[in-house]
N, C-alpha and C positions, 0 to 999 in steps of 0.2 A: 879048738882046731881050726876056726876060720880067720884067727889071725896069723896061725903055720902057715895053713893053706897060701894066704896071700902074701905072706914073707917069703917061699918059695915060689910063687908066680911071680914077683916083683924079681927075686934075684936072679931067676932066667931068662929077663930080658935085659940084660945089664943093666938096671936102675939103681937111680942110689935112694929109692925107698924105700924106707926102713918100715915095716907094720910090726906094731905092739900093742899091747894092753891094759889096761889097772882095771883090777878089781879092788874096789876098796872094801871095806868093813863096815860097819856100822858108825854113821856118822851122826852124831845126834844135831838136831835143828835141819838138816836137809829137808825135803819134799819126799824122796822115801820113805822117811824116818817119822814123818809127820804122820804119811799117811795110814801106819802100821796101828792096830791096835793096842791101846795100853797094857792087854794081858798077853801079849806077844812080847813087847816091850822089855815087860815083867821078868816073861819067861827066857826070855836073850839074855839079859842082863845078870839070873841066877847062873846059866850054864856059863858063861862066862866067867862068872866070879869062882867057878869048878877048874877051869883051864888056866894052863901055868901059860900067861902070858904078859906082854907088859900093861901091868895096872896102875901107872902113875898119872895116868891120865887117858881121858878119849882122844880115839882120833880126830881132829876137824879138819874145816874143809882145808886147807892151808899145808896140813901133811898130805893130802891128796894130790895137790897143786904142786907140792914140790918134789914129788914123782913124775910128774906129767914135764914140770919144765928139765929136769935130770933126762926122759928121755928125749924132749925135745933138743938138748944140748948137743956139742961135739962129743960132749965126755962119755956119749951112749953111743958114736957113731957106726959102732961095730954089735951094734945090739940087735937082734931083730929075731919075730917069731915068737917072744918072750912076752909071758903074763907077769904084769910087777904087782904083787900079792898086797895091798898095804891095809894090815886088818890086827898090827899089834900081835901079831903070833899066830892068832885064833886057829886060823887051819893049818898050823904045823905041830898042832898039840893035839 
């Protein structure tokens, strides 16, 4: 809600900035991901392998990155207020 919130305080003062969001998914080798414990790990890992989503590989940081420069781009210029989900399915299953 606080990047709505400030996607419509931004667009009622006529600005052309745009606020948005990513939430990514489980990235393994980060600093989050590091800091999790391995029977957490474990237990992400099963629930996951339960969920129909794509298993062809993990995310890394790289698919993360090229969310962030898609909305950095013109090609988003009309985007705003919007969470970009990048987590391979997970919370649409």
């Amino acid at each position: 809600m606080l990047t709505k919130s400030m996607a419509l305080e931004f667009a009622q003062l006529n600005s052309h900035i745009r606020v948005n969001c990513i939430c990514p998914g489980m990235v393994p080798g980060t600093n989050l991901v590091q800091g999790i414990t391995p029977q957490l790990v474990d237990k992400a890992t099963a629930m996951m392998a339960t969920r129909n989503i794509l298993k062809h590989r993990m995310i890394e940081p790289a698919d993360v990155a090229h969310g962030v420069l898609f909305l950095s781009s013109p090609l988003s210029e009309m985007i705003t207020g919007q969470a970009l989900v990048i987590d391979q399915g997970f919370c649409s299953t």
